[in-house]
C-alpha positions as CSV (number, residue, x, y, z in Angstrom):
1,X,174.7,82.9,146.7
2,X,172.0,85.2,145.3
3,X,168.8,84.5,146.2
4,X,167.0,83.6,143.0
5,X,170.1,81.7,142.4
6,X,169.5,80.0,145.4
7,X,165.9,79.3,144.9
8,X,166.3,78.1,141.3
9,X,169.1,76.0,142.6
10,X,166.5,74.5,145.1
11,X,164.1,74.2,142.5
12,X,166.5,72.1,140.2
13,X,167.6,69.8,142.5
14,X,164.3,69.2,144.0
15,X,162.8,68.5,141.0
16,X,165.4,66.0,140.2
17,X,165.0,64.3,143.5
18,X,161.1,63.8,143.0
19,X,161.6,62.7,139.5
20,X,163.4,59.9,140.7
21,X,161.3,59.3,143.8
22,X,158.0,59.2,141.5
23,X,160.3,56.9,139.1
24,X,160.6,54.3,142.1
25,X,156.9,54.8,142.9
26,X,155.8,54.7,139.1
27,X,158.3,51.2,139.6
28,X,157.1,50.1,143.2
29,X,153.8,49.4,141.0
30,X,155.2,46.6,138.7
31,X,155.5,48.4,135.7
32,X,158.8,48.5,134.1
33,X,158.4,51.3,131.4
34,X,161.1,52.2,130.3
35,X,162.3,48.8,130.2
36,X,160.3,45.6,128.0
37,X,160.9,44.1,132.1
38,X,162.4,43.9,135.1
39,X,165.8,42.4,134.2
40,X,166.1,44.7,132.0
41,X,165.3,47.9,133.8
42,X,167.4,46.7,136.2
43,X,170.4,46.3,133.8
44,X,169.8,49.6,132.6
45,X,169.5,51.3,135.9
46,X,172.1,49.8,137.5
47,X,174.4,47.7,135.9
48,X,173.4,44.4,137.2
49,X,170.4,42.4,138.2
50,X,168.4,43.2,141.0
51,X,164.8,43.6,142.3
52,X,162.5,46.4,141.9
53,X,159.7,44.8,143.9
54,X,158.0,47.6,146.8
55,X,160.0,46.8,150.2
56,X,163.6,47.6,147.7
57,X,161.9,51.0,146.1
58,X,159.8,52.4,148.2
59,X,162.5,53.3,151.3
60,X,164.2,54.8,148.3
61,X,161.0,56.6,146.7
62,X,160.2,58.0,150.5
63,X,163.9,59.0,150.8
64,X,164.3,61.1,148.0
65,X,161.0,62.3,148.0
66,X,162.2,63.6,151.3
67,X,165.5,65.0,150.4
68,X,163.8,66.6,147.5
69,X,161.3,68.6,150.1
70,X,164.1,69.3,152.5
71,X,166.3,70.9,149.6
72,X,163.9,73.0,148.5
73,X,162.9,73.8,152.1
74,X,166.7,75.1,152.8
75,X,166.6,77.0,149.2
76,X,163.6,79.1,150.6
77,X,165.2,79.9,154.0
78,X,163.0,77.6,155.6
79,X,163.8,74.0,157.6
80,X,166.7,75.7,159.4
81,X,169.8,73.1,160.2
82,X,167.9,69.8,159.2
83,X,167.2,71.0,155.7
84,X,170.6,72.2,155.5
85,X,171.8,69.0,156.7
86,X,169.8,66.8,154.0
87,X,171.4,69.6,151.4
88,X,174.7,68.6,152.1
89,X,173.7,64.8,152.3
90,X,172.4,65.0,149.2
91,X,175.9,66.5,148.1
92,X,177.7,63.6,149.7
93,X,175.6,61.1,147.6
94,X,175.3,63.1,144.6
95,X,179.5,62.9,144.4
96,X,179.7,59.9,145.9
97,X,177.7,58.7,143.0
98,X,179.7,60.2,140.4
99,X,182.6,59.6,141.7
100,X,181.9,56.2,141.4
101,X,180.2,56.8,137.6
102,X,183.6,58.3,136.4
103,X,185.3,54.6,138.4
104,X,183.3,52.9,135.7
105,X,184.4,54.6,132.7
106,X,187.5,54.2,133.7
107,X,187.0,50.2,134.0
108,X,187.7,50.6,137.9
109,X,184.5,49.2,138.3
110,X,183.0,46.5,137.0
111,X,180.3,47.6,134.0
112,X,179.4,45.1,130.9
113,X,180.7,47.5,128.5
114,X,177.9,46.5,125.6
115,X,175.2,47.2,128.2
116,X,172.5,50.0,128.1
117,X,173.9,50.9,131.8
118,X,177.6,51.7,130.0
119,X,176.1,54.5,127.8
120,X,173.3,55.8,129.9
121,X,176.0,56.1,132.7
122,X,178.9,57.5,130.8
123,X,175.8,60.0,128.8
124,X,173.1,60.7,131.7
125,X,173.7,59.6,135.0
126,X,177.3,60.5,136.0
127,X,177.6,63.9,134.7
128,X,173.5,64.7,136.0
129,X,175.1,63.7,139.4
130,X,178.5,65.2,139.7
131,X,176.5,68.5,138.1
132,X,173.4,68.1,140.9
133,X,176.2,67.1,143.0
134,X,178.0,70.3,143.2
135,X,175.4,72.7,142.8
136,X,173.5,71.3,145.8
137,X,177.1,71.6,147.6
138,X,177.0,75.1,146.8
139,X,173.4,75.0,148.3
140,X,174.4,73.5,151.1
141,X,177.4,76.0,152.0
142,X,174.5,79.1,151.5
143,X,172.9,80.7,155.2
């Protein structure tokens, strides 16, 4: 992989990762925008009801905030086999996750088809991970 290509590929996906980590911090703080409330954020989001109180988002703010770093540690030749090994994590979790986004379109997995989390998944979060997914694979491959 070139190197610019491999920097803005870095650069992406790192930016991806904080916007979500930020997202669970912006979240951790009660506030619900872009959602009228929790419920409904959480319908959105994922599908289904659950909490969005601190102890459930910030392990997830601190762990992509992390992976973010590391990815864009390994992009600049820096972090050396950890980085490298969060890279391809992220990969794994970026496919896994689409993977499972394409199970429900397909009806595999359960989805209230009416529900904001049917469109935004089928329009935003499936193909934004298989994408992220395989371009931090390729990431991950690079020395």
């Amino acid at each position: 992989m070139p190197d610019t290509t491999r920097r803005r590929t870095g650069t992406a996906l790192a930016a991806l990762l904080s916007a979500d980590g930020l997202a669970h911090l912006y979240w951790a703080t009660g506030a619900t925008w872009p959602a009228p409330s929790e419920r409904a954020l959480s319908l959105a989001v994922l599908g289904t009801e659950v909490s969005f109180a601190p102890p459930v988002v910030l392990p997830l703010a601190a762990l992509t905030l992390t992976a973010g770093a590391a990815v864009l540690a390994h992009s600049r030749h820096r972090g050396g086999r950890a980085a490298r090994a969060v890279t391809g994590a992220v990969a794994a979790g970026l496919a896994v996750r689409g993977l499972a986004g394409l199970g429900w379109a397909a009806g595999l997995l359960p989805s209230p088809p009416g529900s904001p989390f049917h469109a935004l998944n089928l329009a935003v979060y499936t193909p934004a991970c298989l994408g992220f997914g395989w371009a931090a694979a390729r990431l991950a491959r690079a020395r």
